[in-house]
N, C-alpha and C positions, 0 to 999 in steps of 0.2 A: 592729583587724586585719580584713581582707575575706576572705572566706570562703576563696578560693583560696588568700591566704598563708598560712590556717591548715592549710588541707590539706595544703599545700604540706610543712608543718612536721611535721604529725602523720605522715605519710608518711616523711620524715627519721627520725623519733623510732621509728617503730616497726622502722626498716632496721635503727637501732643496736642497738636495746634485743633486738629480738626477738619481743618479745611485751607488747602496751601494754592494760594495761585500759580499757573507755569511763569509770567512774570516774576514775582517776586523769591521763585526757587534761581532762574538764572542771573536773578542780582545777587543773591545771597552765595552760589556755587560758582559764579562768572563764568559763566558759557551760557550759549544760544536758546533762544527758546524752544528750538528743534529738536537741538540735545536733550530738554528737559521732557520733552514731550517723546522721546524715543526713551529715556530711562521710564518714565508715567508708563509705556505702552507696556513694558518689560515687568514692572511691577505688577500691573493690573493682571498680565499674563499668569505669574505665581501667583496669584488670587491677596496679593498683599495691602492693597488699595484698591479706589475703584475712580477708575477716568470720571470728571462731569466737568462741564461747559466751562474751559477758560484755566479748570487745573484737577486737582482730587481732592478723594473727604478718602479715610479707612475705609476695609472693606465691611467692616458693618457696620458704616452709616446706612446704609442702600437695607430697610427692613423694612417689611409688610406685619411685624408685629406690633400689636395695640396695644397699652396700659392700660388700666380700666380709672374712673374718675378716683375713685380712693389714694390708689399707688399714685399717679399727677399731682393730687393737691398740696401733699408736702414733697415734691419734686422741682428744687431751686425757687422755694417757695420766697425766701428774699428776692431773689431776681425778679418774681413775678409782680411782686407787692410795687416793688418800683416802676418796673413796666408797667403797668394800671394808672399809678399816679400816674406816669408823663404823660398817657393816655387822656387821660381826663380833658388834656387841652382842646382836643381836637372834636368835644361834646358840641353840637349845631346850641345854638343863642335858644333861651326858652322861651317855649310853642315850637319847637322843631323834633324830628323824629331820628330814633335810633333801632336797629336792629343788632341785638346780640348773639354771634354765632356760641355753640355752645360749646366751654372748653374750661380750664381752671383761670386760665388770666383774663381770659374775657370777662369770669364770673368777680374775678376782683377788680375791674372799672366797675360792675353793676352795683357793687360792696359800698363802692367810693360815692359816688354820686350824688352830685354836692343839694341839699335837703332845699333849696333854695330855688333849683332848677325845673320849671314844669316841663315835661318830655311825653312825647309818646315813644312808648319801648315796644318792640317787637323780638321774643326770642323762641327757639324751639328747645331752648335747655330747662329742663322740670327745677335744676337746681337755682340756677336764675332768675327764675319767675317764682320761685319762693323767697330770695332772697330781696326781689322787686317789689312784693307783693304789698307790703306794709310800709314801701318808701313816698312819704307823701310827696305828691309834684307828678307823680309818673303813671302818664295812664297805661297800663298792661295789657298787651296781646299776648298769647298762647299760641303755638301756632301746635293743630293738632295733628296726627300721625301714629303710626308706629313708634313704640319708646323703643330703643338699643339701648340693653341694659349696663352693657359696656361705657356709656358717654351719657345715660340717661337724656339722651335727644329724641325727639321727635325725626321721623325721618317718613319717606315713602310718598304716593303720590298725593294724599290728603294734604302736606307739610307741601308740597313743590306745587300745587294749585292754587294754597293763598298765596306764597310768596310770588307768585309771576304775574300776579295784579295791583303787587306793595309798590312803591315808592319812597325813599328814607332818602334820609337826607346824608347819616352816616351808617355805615356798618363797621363794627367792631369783628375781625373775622382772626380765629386762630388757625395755628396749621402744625402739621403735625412735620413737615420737611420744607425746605426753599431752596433753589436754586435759580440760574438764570438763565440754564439750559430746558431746563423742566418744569420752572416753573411752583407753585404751592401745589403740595400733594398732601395725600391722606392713605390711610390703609385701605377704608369702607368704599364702596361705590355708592351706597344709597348715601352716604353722611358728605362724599363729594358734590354727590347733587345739590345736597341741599345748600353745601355751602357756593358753588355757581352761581344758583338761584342769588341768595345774598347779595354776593358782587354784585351781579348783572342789573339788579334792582338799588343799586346806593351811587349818590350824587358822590361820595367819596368813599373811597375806600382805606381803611386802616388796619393793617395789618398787626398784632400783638403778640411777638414771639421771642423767646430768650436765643440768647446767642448760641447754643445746643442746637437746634433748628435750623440753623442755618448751612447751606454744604450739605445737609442729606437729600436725600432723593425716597419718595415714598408710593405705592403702589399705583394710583389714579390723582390724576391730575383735574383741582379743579380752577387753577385761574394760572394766566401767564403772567409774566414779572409787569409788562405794561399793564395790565388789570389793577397794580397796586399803587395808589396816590401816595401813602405812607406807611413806613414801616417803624416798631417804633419796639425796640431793642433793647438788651442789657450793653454795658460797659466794656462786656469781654470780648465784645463783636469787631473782628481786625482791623484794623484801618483800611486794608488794601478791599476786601469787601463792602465794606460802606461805601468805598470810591465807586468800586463797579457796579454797586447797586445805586449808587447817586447820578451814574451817567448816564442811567436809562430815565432820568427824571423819579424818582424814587425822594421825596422827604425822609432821610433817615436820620433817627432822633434817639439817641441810648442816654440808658436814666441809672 
């Protein structure tokens, strides 16, 4: 095969997949990973992909635009509903605290949340804390801020001065891109913070993101891959990335 049909191909294959490792394109094409990473450089060059750590995602994976909460909520809303569930496992024993970043799948663990479990809840999403509000067992924090109307989150320095005195035990944290060169990004820089803040204050951290998320790269970065305890995924999430995201010590769990 001449170098173009292979590109040609590998360019195909990443459209469908998503997110192609250099690994498993030179098992698939049999040649070196150097060749694959010289065809990746050539691609990326015509703006046809885009290089990230280890292999490519298409070139519009890599966007700094935002959905607003409406357009997300029925956005692989099955994929979500099940990520929630599998989530559920990783609830701290009751009398323990949880912190819920605000996002559509995060808001379906708060949905789930077994009526049996006493919890202190901590979230900045107004939809969450509405949804919490009426669930007996759960004492509710607010955390107050700026609302972004886009995410209906609390955001700004009111939202990032309680949380840098919380302590939880879990944070349920969604994200908008992952990678394992870059790490969890987001579009917002205030709505990054606040999600840092989260990490930085949780005994564990669990990440809740569909397999779409996975392979993009998004504008501000707020946690690196070691930052994440557990990731906890749909089905459609490739094998070869679960591996690479398991070798950093990652719990990856697709439901």
């Amino acid at each position: 095969m001449y170098a173009e049909e292979r590109q040609q191909s590998i360019a195909s294959l990443i459209g469908q997949r998503g997110r192609v490792s250099v690994i498993d394109l030179a098992e698939q094409f049999e040649v070196t990973t150097e060749t694959v990473r010289r065809d990746l450089a050539a691609l990326d060059r015509m703006g046809l992909v885009r290089r990230v750590h280890g292999g490519a995602v298409p070139a519009a994976a890599l966007t700094a635009i935002e959905l607003g909460t409406g357009e997300r909520e029925h956005t692989r809303a099955t994929e979500k509903d099940r990520i929630a569930k599998a989530a559920l496992a990783f609830l701290p024993p009751t009398g323990g605290s949880v912190v819920f970043d605000a996002g559509t799948t995060t808001g379906r663990i708060a949905a789930q949340l077994p009526a049996d479990r006493e919890l202190v809840a901590v979230t900045n999403s107004l939809p969450i804390a509405t949804r919490l509000s009426g669930t007996a067992g759960v004492r509710l924090h607010l955390l107050g801020g700026r609302v972004r109307g886009v995410t209906q989150a609390a955001v700004g320095a009111d939202t990032l001065r309680v949380l840098g005195d919380l302590r939880v035990d879990v944070a349920f944290i969604g994200t908008n891109a992952l990678t394992v060169g870059h790490g969890l990004s987001t579009p917002d820089p205030d709505e990054a913070a606040v999600k840092r803040a989260m990490v930085a204050g949780a005994h564990r951290v669990v990440v809740v993101a569909d397999s779409t998320k996975i392979g993009r790269e998004d504008l501000v970065r707020f946690a690196e891959i070691a930052d994440i305890d557990v990731l906890v995924s749909d089905d459609e999430l490739l094998p070869a990335v679960r591996n690479e995201l398991s070798e950093y010590g990652i719990e990856v769990v697709t439901a």
